[in-house]
C-alpha positions in Angstrom: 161.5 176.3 130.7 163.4 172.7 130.3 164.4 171.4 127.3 162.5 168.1 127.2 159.8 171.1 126.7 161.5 172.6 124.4 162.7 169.8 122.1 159.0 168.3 122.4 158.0 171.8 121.1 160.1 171.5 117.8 159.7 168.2 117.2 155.8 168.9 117.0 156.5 172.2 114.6 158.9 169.8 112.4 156.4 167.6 112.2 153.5 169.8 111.1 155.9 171.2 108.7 156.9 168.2 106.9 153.5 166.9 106.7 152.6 170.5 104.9 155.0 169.7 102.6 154.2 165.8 102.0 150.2 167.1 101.5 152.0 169.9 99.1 153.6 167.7 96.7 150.4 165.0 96.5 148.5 167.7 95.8 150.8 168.9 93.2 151.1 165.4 91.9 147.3 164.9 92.2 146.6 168.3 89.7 149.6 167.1 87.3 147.8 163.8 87.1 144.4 165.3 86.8 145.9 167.9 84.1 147.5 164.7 82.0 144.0 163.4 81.9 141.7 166.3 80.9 144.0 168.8 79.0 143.0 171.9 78.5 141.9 172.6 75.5 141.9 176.3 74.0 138.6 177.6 72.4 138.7 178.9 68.6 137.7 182.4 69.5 137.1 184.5 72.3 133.6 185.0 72.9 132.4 181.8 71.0 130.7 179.1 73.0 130.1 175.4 72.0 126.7 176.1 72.3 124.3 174.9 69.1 122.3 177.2 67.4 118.9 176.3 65.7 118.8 178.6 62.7 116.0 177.2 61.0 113.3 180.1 60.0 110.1 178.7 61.4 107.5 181.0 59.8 104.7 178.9 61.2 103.0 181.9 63.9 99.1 181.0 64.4 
């Protein structure tokens, strides 16, 4: 195998690996971002929902 092969190899690897790591870290800075913007916000109680509830007593059956 030559090295012109060879080097052409790893400059291609080096390559893919740096743009995994450029997407990483916009994607990490993308979900800080996103996170800074809508926080999370913790519910009162487990198994409560913001759901309203009509607790009127209609009594009116025909």
């Amino acid at each position: 195998m030559e090295s012109s092969v060879l080097d052409k190899a790893f400059e291609i690897a080096g390559i893919g690996i740096i743009g995994v790591f450029v997407f990483m870290t916009v994607f990490y800075l993308i979900i800080l971002g996103l996170d800074k913007f809508f926080p999370y916000e913790k519910q009162n109680s487990v198994g409560k929902s913001n759901i309203a509830v009509d607790n009127t007593d209609n009594d009116n059956e025909d």
